[in-house]
C-alpha positions in Angstrom: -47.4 -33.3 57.3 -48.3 -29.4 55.6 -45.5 -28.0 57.8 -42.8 -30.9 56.3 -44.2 -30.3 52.9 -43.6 -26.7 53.8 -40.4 -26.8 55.1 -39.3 -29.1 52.4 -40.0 -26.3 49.9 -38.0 -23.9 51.8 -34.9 -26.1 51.8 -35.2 -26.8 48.0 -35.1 -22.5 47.0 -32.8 -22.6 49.5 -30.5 -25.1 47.9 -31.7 -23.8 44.3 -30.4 -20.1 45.3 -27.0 -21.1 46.6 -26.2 -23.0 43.4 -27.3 -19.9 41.7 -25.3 -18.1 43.0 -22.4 -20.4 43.3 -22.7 -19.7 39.3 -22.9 -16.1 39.6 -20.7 -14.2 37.3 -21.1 -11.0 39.0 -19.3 -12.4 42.3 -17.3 -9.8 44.1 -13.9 -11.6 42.9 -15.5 -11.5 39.0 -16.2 -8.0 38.9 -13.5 -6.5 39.9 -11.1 -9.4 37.6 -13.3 -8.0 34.9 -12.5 -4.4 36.0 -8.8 -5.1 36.4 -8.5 -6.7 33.0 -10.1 -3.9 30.9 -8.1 -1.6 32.8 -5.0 -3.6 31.2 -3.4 -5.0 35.0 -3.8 -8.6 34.1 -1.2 -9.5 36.8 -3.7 -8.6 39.3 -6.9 -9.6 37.3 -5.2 -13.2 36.9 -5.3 -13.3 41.0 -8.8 -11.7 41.5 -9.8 -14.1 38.5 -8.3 -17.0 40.6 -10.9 -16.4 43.4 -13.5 -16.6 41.3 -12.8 -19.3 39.9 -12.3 -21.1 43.6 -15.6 -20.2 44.4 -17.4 -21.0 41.0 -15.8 -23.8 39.1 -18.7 -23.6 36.3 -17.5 -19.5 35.6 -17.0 -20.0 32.2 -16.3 -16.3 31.5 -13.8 -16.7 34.2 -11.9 -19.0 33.2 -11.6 -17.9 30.0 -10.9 -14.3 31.1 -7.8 -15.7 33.6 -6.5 -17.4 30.6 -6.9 -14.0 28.5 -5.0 -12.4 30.8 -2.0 -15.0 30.9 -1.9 -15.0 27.1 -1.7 -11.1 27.3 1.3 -11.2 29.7 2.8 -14.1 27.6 2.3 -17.1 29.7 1.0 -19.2 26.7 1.6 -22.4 28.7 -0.3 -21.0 31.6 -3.1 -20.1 29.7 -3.7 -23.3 27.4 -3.2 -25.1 30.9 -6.1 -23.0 32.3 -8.5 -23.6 29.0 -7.8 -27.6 29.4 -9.4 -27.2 32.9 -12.4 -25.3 32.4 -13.1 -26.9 28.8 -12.7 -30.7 30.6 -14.8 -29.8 32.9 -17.7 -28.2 31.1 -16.8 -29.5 27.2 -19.5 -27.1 25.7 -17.1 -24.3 26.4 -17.0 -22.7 23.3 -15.0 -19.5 24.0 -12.7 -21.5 25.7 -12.0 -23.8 22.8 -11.9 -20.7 20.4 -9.0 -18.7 22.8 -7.5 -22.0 22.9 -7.0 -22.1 18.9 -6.0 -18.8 18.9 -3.1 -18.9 21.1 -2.3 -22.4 19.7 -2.3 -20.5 16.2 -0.2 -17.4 17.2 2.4 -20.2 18.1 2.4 -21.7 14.8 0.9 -25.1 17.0 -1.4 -26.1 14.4 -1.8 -29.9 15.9 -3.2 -27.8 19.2 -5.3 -25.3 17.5 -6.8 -28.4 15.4 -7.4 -29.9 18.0 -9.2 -27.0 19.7 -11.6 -26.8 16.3 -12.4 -30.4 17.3 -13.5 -29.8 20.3 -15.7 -26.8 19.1 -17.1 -28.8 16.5 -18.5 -31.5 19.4 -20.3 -29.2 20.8 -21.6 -27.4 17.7 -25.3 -28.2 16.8 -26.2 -25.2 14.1 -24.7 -26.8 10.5 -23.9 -23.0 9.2 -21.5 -22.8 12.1 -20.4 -26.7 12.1 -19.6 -25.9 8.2 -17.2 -22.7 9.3 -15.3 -25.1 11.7 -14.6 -27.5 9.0 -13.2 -24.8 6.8 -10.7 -23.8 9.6 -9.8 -27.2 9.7 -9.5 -27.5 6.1 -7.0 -24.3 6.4 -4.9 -25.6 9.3 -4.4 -28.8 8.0 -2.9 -27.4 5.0 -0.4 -25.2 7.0 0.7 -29.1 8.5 1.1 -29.5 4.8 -1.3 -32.4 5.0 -3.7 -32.1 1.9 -5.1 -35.5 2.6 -6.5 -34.6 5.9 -8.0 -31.4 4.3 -10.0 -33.3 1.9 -11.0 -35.6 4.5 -12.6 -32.7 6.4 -14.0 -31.4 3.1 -15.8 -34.8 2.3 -17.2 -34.4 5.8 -18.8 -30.4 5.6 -20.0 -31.6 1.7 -22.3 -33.9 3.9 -23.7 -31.4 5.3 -24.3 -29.2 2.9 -21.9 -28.6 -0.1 -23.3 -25.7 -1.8 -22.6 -23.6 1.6 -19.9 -20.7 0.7 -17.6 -22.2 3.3 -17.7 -25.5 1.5 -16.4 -23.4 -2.2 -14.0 -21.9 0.2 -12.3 -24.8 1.5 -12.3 -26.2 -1.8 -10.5 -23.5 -3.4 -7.9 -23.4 -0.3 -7.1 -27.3 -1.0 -7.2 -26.3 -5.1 -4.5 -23.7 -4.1 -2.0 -25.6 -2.0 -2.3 -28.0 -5.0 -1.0 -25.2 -7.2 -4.2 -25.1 -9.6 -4.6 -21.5 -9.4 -7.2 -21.2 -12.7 -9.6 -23.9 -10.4 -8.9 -22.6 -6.9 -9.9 -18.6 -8.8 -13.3 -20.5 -9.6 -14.2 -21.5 -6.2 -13.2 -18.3 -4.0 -14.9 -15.8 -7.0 -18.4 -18.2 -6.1 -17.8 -17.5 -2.5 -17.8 -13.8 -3.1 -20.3 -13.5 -6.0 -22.7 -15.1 -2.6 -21.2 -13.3 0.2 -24.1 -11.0 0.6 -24.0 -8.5 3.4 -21.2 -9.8 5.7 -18.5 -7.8 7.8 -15.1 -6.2 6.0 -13.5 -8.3 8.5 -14.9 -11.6 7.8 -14.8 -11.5 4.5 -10.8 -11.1 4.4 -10.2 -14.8 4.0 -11.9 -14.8 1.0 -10.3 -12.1 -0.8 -6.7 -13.0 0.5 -7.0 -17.0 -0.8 -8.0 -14.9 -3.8 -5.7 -12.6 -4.4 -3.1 -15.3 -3.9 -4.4 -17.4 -6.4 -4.6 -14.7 -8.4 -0.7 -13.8 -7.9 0.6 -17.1 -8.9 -0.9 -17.1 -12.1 0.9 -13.3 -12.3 -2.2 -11.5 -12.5 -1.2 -8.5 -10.5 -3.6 -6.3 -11.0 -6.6 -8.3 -9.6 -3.9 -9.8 -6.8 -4.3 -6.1 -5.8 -7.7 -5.4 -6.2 -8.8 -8.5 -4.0 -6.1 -8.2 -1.7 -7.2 -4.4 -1.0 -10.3 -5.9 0.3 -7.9 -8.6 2.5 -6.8 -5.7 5.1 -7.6 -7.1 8.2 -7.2 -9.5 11.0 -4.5 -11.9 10.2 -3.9 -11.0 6.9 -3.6 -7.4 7.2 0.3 -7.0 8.0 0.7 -9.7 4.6 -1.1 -7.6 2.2 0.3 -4.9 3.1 3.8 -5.8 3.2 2.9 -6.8 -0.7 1.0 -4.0 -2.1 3.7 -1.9 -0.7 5.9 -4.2 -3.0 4.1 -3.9 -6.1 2.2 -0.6 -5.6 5.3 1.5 -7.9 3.6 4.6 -6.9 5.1 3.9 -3.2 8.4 3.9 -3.9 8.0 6.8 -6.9 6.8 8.8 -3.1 9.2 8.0 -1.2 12.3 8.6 -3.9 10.8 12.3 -4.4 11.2 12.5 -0.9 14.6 11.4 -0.9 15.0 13.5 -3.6 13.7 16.3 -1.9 15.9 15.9 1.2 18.6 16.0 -1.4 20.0 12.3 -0.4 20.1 11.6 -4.4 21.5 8.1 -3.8 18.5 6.6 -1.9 16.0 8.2 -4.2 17.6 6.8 -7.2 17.2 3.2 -5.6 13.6 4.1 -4.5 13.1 5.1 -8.1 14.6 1.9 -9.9 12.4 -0.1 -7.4 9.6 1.8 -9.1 10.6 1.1 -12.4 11.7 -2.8 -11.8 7.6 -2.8 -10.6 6.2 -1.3 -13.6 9.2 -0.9 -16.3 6.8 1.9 -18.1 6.8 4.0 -15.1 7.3 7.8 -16.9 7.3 9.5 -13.7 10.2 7.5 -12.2 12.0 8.1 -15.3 11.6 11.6 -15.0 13.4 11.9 -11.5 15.7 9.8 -12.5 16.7 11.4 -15.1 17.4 15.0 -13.1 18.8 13.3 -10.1 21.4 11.8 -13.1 22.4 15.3 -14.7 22.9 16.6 -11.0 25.4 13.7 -10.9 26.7 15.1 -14.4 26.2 11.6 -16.0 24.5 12.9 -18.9 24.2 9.9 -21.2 22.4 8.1 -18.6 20.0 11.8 -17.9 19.6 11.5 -21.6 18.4 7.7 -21.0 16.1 8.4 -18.6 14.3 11.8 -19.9 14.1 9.5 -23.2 12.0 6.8 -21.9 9.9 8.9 -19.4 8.8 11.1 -22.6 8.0 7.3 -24.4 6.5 6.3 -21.3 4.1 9.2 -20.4 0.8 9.1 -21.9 -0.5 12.5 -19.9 0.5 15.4 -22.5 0.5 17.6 -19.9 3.0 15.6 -18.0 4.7 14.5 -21.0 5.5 18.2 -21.4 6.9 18.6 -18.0 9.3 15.7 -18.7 9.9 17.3 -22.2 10.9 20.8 -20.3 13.1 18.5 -17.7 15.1 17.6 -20.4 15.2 20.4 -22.7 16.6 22.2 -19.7 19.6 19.4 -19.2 20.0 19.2 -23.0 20.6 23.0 -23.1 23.3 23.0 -19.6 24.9 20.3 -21.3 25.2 22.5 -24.7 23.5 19.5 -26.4 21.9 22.4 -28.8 20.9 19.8 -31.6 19.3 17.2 -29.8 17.5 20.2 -27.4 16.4 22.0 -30.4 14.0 18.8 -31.4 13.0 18.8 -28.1 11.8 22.7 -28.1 10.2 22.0 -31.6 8.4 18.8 -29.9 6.9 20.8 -26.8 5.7 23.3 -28.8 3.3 21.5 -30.4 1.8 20.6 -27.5 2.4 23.6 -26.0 2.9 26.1 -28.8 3.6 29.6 -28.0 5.5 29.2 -24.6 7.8 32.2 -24.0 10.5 30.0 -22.2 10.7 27.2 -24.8 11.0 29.5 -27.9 13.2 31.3 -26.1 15.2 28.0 -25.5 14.4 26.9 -29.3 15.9 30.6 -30.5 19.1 29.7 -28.2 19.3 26.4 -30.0 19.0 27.1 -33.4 21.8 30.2 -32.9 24.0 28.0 -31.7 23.3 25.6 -34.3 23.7 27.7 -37.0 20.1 28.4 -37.9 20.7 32.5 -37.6 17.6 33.3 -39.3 15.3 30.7 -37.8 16.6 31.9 -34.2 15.9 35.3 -35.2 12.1 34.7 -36.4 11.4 32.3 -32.8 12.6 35.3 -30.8 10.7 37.9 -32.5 7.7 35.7 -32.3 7.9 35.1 -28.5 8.3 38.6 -28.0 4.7 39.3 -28.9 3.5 37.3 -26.1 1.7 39.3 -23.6 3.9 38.0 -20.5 6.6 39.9 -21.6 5.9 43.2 -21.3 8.6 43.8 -18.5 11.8 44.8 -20.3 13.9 43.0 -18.0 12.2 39.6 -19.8 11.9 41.1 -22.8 16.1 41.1 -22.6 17.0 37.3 -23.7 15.5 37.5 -26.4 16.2 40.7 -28.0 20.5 39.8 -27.2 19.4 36.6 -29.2 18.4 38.9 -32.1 21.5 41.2 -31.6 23.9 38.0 -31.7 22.3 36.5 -35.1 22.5 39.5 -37.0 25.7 40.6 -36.0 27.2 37.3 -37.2 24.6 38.0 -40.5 26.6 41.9 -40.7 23.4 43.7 -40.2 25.2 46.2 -37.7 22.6 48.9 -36.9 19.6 46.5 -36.5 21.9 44.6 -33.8 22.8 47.7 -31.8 19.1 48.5 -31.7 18.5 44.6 -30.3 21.6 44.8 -28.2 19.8 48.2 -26.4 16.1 46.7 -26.1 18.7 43.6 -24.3 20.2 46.5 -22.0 18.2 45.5 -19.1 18.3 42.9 -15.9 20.7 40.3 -16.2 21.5 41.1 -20.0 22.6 44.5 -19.4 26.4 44.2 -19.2 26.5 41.3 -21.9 24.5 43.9 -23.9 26.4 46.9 -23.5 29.7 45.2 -24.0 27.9 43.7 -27.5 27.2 47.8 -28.6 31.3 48.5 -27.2 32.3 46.1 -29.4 30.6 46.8 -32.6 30.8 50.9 -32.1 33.9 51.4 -30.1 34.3 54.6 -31.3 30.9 55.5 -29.8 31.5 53.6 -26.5 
């Protein structure tokens, strides 16, 4: 009777072992399907999977590795197919169920990937977990467009707990397909305010159902704050795609580049995206504006320049847009409108060589004679100009107001300090033509 007893024993470990390992996930077949697959040859891993799977039905991570595999090489059919098997035969499958949502999802099959959640949710015993499920329900019952179904899954998760952050989340997702932004804002801010520490990732859905709300009631700027934190997953392509829209400091990038690679036309339409975005957008205006006088369209130059110095808050860059336009003004002989441009800048900026010399220019050409001849004289004490090359401009400035004022001998003396660089033969043929008998 001992030696039955005994050999009994032996026959149940031995029964007990081969079960084991008929659930072995390390089988030969496995192992190398797993090796195959990370390696990125799924044709082959599906086949290797396929022997595994013949010699242990219960391989979970097989299956569900197989049908990987076939959703990676595009056999969506194939791989739902193989998901149904494993997860009829061992319903408790949760990855199954969860790859089986996914690829239902990626084909816009929300029916299937509902479905899919249902199955999950049998098998689901923690409520934190059971609560998650019903908010992806929620969600993919309002891509069917079915609000009533939504709120019938809601009314479920509130039973089981419905001051659970997934519960406010659902409820703002049904509050925003029924377009009540201001109530929807409510529920997803409480979701966040009790996030705690949780995952960049996992968090998107909150700040994307956010930031949407948030952008139907035209409140842009938070739209962009949450949706900067809404960058991944699913939504990441999305958010992107729209704060690429409304970001104007994108397209004010790429028109400079445009403008840089001297294709003028595709800047300017970069640039009037930027201003369409944010109409008060100085530094558009600014390019704008010198991509238009290089087009000779002055007016519109004049337009631009105009509202990009209204626009800019920044003196500094106010004065570079100032400078941008005193400089058209001035190619375009536009002498009166340039001189209250110099006078402008050089409040900000008062003593700058260029623009007095600029101003000087002006106010000869306008007439001023005197005026033209006390901005010249006062930019020549600046200590930038000790070069008499520089120093030129603006003594042939001098030398042009008072010979139209008849002082002869002081304008020969500027028209020789002028005698120098680029100025010299202007100069020289000023002194020819008021001493000819010396010349």
């Amino acid at each position: 009777m001992k030696k039955l007893y005994i050999l009994l024993c032996y026959f149940w470990v031995a029964v007990t072992y081969a079960q084991t390992q008929q659930g072995n996930e390390n089988s030969p077949a496995f192992t190398e399907a797993e090796s195959l697959a990370q390696a990125g040859n799924c044709e082959e891993a599906v086949t290797k999977y396929t022997e595994a799977i013949a010699t242990q039905q219960d391989n979970v991570k097989a299956w569900v590795g197989k049908a990987n595999c076939e959703n990676k090489l595009g056999k969506n059919t194939e791989a739902i197919n193989t998901l149904k098997s494993i997860t009829a035969k061992k319903p408790e499958a949760m990855p199954a169920w969860q790859l089986m949502s996914k690829i239902y999802e990626s084909e816009k099959n929300y029916s299937g990937s509902l479905t899919a959640h249902q199955g999950m949710m049998k098998g689901e015993t923690v409520v934190a977990k059971k609560l998650k499920l019903y908010a992806g329900m929620v969600r993919l019952a309002l891509l069917m467009n079915n609000i009533t179904q939504a709120e019938g899954y809601l009314d479920q998760a509130k039973q089981l707990n419905a001051n659970d952050k997934e519960v406010w989340y659902a409820e703002g997702e049904i509050l925003r397909a029924k377009k009540d932004y201001m109530q929807a804002i409510g529920f997803y801010e409480k979701v966040i305010i009790n996030l705690g520490k949780i995952a960049p990732a996992d968090a998107a859905k909150y700040y994307y159902g956010l930031g949407d709300a948030y952008n139907k009631v035209g409140d842009v700027d938070n739209a962009v704050k949450s949706w900067q934190k809404a960058r991944y997953g699913p939504y990441k392509k999305t958010v992107e795609a729209f704060l690429m829209r409304t970001n104007p400091e994108f397209y004010l990038k790429l028109g400079i580049s445009y403008f840089q690679a001297g294709e003028y036309d595709e800047a300017f339409k970069q640039l009037q995206k930027a201003t369409e975005i944010k109409n008060d957008f100085a530094q558009a205006y600014r390019y704008m504006g010198i991509i238009a006088d290089k087009r000779d369209l002055t007016s519109e130059a004049d337009l631009f320049f105009s509202r990009g110095i209204q626009f800019e808050l920044d003196p500094d860059k106010k004065v570079e847009i100032e400078i941008a336009y005193l400089n058209m003004l001035m190619d375009n002989e536009l002498f009166d409108k340039a001189l209250k441009v110099a006078k402008n800048i050089l409040l900000t900026k008062p003593g700058n060589p260029k623009v007095m010399l600029q101003k000087s220019q002006a106010e000869y050409n306008t007439g001023a004679f005197t005026a033209a001849i006390r901005t010249a004289q006062n930019a020549l004490s600046d200590s930038t100009l000790s070069d008499p090359a520089k120093k030129a401009p603006y003594y042939f400035v001098i030398g042009m107001c008072n010979k139209i004022l008849g002082d002869t001998n002081t304008a020969l003396e500027s028209f020789k300090n002028a005698s120098f660089g680029s100025y010299k033969g202007a100069a020289q043929n000023e002194m020819e033509l008021l001493q000819p008998e010396v010349y």
